[in-house]
PAZAPA-4460 file (N, C-alpha, C; in steps of 0.05 Angstrom, whole numbers, plus 32768, in hexadecimal, padded with zeros to 4 digits):
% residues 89
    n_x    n_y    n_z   ca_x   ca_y   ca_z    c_x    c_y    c_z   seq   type   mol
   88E4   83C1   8B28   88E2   83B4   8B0E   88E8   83C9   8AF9     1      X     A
   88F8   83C1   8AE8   8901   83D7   8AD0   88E2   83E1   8ABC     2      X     A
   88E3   83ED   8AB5   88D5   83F7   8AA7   88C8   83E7   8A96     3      X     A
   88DD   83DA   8A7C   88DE   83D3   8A69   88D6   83B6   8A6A     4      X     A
   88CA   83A8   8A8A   88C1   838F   8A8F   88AA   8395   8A8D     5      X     A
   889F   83AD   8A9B   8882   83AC   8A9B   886A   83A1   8A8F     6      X     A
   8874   8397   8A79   885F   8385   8A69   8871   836C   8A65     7      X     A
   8880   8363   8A73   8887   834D   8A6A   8877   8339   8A7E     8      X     A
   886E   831D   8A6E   8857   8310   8A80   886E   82F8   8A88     9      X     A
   8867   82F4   8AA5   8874   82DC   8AB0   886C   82BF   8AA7    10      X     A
   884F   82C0   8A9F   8841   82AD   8A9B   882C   82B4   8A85    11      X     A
   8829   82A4   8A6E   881A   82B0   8A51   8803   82AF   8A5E    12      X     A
   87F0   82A6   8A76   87D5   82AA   8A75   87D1   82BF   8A95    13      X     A
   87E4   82CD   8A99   87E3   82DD   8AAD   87E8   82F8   8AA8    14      X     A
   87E2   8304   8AB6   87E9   832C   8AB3   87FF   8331   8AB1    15      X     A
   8808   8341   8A9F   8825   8348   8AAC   8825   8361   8ABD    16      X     A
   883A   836C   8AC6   883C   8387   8AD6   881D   83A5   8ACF    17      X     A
   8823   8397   8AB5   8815   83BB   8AB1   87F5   83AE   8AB4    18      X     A
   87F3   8399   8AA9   87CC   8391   8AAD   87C8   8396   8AD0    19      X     A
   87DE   8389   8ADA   87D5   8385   8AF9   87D0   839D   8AFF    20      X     A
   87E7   83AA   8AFA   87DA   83CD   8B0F   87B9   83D6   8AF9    21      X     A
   87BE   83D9   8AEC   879D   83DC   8ADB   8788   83CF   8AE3    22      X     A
   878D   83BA   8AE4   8778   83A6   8AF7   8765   83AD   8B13    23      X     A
   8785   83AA   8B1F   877E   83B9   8B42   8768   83DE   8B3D    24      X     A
   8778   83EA   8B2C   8764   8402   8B2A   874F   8405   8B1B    25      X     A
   8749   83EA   8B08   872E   83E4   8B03   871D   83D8   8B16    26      X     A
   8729   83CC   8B23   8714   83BC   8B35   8713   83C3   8B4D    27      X     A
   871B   83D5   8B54   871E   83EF   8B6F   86FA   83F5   8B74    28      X     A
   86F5   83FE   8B5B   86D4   8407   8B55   86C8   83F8   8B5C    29      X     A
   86C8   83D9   8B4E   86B2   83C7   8B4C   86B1   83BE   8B71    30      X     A
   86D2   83BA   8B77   86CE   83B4   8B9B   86BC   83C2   8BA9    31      X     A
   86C8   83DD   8B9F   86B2   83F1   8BAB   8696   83EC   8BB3    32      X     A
   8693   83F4   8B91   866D   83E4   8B8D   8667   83CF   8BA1    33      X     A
   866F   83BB   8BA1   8669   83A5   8BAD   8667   83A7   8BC7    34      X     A
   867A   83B8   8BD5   8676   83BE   8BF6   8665   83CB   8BF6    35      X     A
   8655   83DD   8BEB   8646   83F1   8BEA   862B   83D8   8BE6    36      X     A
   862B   83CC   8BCD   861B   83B3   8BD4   860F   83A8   8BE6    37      X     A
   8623   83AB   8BEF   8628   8392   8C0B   8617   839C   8C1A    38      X     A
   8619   83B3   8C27   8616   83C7   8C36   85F9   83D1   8C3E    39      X     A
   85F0   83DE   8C1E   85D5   83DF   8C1A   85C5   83CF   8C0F    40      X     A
   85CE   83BC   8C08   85BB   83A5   8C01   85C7   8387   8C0F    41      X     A
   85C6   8380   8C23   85CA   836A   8C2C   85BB   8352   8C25    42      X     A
   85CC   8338   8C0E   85B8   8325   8C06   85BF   8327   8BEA    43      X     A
   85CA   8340   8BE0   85BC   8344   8BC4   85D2   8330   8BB5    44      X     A
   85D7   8334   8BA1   85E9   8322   8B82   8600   8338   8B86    45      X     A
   860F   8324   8B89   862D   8334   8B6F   862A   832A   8B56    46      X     A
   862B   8341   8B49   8638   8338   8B2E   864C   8332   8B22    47      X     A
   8651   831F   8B13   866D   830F   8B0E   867F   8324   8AEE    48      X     A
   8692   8323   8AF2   869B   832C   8AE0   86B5   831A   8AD2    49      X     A
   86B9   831B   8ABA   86CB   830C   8AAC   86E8   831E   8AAE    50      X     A
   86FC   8314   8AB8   8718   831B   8ABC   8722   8323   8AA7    51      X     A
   8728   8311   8A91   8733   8311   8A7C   8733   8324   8A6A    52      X     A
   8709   8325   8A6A   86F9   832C   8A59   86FF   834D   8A58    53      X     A
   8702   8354   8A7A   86F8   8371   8A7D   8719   8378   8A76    54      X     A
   872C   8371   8A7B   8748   8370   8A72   874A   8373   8A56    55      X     A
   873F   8370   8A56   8744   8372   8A2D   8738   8382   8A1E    56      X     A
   8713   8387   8A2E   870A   839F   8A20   870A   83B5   8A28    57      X     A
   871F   83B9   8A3B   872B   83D0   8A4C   8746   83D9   8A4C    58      X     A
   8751   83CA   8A3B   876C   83C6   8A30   8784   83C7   8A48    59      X     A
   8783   83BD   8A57   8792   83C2   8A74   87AA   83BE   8A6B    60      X     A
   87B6   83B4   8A55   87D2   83AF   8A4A   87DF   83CB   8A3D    61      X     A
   87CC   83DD   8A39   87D6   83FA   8A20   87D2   8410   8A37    62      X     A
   87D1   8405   8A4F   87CB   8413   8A68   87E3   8427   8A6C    63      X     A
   87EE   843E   8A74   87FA   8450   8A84   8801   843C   8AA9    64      X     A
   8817   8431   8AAE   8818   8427   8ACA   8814   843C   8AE2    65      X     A
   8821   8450   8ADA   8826   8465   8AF5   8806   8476   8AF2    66      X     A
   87F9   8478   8AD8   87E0   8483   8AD9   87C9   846F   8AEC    67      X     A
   87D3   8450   8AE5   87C1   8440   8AEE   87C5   8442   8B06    68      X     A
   87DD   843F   8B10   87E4   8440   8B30   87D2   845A   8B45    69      X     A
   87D9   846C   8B2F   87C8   8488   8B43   87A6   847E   8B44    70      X     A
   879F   8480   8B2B   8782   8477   8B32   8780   8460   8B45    71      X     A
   8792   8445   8B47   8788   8435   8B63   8788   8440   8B79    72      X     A
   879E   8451   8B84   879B   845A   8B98   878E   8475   8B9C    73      X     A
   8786   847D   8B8A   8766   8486   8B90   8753   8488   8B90    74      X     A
   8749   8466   8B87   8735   8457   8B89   8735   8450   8BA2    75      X     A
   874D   8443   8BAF   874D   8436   8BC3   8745   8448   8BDD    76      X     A
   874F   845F   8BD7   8747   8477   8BEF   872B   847B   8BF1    77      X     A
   8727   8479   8BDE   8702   847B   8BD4   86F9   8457   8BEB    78      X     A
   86FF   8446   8BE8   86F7   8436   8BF3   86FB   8434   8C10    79      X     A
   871C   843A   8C17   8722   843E   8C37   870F   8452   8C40    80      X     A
   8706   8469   8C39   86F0   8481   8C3B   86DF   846A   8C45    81      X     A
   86D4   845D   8C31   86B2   8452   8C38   86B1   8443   8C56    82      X     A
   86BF   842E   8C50   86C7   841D   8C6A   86D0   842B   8C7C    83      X     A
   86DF   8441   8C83   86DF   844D   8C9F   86BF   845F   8CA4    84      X     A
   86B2   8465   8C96   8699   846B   8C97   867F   8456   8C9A    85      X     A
   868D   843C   8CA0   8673   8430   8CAC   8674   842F   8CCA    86      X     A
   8659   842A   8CD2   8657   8429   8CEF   8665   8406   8CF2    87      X     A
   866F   8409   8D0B   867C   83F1   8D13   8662   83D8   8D10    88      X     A
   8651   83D5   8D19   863B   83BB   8D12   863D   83BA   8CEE    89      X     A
***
């Protein structure tokens, strides 16, 4: 994808290119949390979070793509880490 699309939205109530990758490396963390949740607290609440909301006061649109991109995938390493560190049960 050219560059100069990256914010172009396919759809007015959807992400375009640059929210999505910002997204995924915002919410790399919260997945995290949640397995970790999961994990040590079996039973407990997720907490719900607003899409839109956290999109906007996080500005995922004025985002850097290739900055966002690095941080997912080293969020995500951070998460593949956890999960090969549980015991199989």
């Amino acid at each position: 994808i050219p560059a100069e699309r990256f914010a172009e939205r396919l759809q007015p109530d959807r992400f375009n290119l640059i929210e999505m990758v910002a997204h995924l490396a915002d919410w790399e963390d919260i997945f995290l949390d949640r397995l970790r949740q999961t994990v040590e607290r079996p039973g407990s609440t997720i907490l719900a979070y607003d899409e839109t909301k956290r999109a906007e006061e996080k500005r995922y649109a004025e985002r850097d793509i290739h900055h966002e991109a690095q941080v997912f995938a080293n969020r995500r390493r951070d998460t593949l880490d956890f999960i090969s560190g549980l015991a199989p049960e």
